[in-house]
C-alpha positions in Angstrom: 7.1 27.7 6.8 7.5 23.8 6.7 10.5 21.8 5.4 11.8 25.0 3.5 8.2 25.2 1.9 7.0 28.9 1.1 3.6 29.3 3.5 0.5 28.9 1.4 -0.1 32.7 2.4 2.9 34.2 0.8 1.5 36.8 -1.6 3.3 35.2 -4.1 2.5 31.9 -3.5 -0.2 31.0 -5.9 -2.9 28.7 -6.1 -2.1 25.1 -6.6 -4.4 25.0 -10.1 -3.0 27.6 -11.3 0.5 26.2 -10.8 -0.8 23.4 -13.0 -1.9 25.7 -15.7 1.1 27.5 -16.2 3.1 24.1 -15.9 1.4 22.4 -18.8 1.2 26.3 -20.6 5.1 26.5 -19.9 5.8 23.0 -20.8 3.6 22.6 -24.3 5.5 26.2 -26.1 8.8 25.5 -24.7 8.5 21.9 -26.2 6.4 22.5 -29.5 8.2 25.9 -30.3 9.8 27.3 -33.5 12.8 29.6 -33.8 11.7 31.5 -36.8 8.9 34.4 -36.9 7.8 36.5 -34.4 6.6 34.3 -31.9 9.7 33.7 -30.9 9.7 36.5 -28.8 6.2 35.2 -27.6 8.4 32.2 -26.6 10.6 33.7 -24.9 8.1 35.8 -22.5 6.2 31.7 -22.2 9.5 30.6 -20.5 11.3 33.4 -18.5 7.3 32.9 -16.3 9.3 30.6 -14.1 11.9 32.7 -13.3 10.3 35.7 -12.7 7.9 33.7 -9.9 11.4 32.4 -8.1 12.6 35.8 -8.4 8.9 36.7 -6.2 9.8 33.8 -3.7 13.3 35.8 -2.9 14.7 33.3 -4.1 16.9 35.5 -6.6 20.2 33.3 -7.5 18.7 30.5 -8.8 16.0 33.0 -10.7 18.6 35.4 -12.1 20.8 32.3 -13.0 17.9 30.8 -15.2 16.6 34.4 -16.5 20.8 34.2 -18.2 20.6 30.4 -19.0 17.0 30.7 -20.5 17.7 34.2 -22.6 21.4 33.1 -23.6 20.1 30.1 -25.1 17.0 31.3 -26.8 19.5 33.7 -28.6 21.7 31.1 -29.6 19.0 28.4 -30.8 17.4 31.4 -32.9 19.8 34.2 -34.1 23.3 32.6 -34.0 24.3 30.9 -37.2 27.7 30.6 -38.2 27.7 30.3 -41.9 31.6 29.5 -42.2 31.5 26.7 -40.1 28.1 24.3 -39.8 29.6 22.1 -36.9 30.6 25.1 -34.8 26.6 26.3 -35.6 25.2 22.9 -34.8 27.4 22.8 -31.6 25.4 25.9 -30.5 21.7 25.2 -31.9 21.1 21.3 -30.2 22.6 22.5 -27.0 20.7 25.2 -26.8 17.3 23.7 -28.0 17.9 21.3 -25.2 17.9 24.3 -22.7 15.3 25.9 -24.2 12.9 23.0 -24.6 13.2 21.4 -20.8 14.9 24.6 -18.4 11.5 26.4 -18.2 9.5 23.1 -17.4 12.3 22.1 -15.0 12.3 25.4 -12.7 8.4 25.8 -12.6 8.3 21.9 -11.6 11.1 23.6 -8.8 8.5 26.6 -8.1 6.1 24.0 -7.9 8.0 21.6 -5.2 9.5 24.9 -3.4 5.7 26.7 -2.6 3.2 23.2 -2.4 2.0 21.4 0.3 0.5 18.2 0.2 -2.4 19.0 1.2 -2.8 22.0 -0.7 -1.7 19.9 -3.6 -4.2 17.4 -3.0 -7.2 20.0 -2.3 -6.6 21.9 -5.5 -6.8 18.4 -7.3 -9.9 17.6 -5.8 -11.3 20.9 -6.7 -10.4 20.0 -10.4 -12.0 16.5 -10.3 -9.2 14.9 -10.6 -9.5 11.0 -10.2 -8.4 9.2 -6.6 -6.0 7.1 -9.4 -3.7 10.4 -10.4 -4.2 12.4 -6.8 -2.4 9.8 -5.0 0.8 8.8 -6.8 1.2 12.4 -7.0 0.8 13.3 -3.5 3.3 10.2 -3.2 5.5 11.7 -5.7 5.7 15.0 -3.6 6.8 13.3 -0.1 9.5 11.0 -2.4 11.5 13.3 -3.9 12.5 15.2 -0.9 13.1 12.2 1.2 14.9 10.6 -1.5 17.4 13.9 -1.4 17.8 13.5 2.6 18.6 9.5 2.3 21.1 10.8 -0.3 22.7 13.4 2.0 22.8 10.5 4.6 24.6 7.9 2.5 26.6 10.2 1.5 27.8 11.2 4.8 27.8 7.4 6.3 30.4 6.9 3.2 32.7 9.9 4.1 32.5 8.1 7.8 34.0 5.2 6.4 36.9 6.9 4.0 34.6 6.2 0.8 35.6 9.8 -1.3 35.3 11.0 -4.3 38.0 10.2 -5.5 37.1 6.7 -5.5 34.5 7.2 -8.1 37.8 7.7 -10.8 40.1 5.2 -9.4 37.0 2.6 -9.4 34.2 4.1 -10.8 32.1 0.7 -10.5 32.5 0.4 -6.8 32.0 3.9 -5.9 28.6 3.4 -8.0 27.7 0.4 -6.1 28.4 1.8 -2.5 26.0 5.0 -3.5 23.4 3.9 -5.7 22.9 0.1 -4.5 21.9 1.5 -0.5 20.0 4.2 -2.6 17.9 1.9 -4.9 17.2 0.1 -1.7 15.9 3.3 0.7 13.5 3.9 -2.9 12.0 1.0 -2.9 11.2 1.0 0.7 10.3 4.8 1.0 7.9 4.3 -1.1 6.3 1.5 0.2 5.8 3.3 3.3 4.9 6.9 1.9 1.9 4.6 -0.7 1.1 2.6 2.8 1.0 6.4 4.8 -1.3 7.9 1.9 -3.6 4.8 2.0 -3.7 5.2 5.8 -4.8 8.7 5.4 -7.7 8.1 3.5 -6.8 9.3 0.1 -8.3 6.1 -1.1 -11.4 6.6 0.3 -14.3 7.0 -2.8 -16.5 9.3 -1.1 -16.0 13.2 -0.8 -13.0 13.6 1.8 -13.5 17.3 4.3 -10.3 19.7 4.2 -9.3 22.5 6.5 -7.6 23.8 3.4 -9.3 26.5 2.1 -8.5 27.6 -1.7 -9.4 30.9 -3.1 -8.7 32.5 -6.4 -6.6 35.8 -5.7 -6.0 38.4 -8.1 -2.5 37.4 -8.6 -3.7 34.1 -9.5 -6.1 35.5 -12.1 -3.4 37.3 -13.6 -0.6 34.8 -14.4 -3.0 32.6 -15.9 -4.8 35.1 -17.6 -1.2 36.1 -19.0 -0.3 32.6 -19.9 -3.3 31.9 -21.4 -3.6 34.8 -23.5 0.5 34.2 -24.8 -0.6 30.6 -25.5 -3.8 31.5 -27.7 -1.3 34.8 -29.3 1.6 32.6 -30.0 -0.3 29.3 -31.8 -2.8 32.1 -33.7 0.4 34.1 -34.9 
């Protein structure tokens, strides 16, 4: 393990590009789907995938929590109608289509973050012929976003040093907002000057074809998630 990252041998762990499949799978139903017929229930199978591969990474609250979140919602956006009361059914249904719509992309993108290295990242890109011009800001993307949750943790604890509470932010709302997010715009802007001027230094510039220790190979569990994604996808848009 590395930085709370699952090890790229975990059974469950699966390959990088088929990460990506399921993401854009995931993402596309949960986005472009209906609420009437009976690929709904095609739906529904599309978006509890996430769950079910944090629930194989042990890590079972946040996976329960989203299996209830995820079904409660789809039951709401497509069965629940109130037809004394239209505000009371409208309060339900937009709510609920927001879950619906962005919860299953957001806790695959947390799969994602929670079981990806880099470098694994950036081999199964370059196994997909991905261009140089997409391979780096992501790889860029993947150092930022947990360094940009530690400088947070950090300011947060330099303003508890200095009697800067909570309870600030509702006495003065506008200075408790400038003492957090100003020293965190700056930390942004220069983390990721030095993560773009660290990738460049790597070589992930370079044109020519770059040599990996990584070594990526298509498990059966791989073959069966996507196979299973791929065959909802085609099931739900031909139903």
């Amino acid at each position: 393990m590395k930085s709370g990252i699952i090890n790229q041998n975990y059974i469950f762990n699966l390959d990088p590009r088929v990460k990506l499949g399921l993401m854009i799978i995931i993402s596309l139903i949960s986005l472009t789907g209906g609420v009437t017929g009976n690929e709904i229930f095609l739906r529904l199978l599309v978006m509890l995938i996430p769950s079910v591969l944090l629930l194989l990474i042990d890590k079972h609250l946040i996976g329960w929590i989203s299996i209830i979140v995820t079904i409660s919602a789809w039951y709401g956006e497509a069965f629940v109608t109130l037809d004394y009361n239209q505000l009371a059914t409208l309060l339900i249904f937009v709510p609920a289509g927001i879950i619906t719509r962005f919860l299953p992309s957001l806790v695959m993108g947390y799969y994602l973050f929670k079981t990806t290295q880099v470098e694994v990242l950036i081999a199964g890109l370059e196994r997909l012929k991905i261009p140089r011009k997409i391979t780096i800001p992501i790889a860029v993307m993947f150092r930022f976003v947990p360094t940009i949750k530690t400088e947070s943790a950090s300011i947060k604890d330099a303003m508890k040093m200095r009697g800067i509470s909570l309870r600030l932010s509702f006495k003065k709302p506008l200075q408790y907002f400038e003492y957090r997010v100003v020293p965190l715009l700056n930390s942004v802007v220069k983390i990721g000057n030095e993560l773009t001027v660290a990738s460049i230094t790597r070589g992930l510039n370079l044109t020519y074809k770059r040599t990996s220790i990584v070594s990526l190979k298509m498990r059966w569990l791989d073959w069966f998630f996507i196979s299973m994604a791929l065959i909802l996808c085609v099931t739900y848009y031909i139903v």
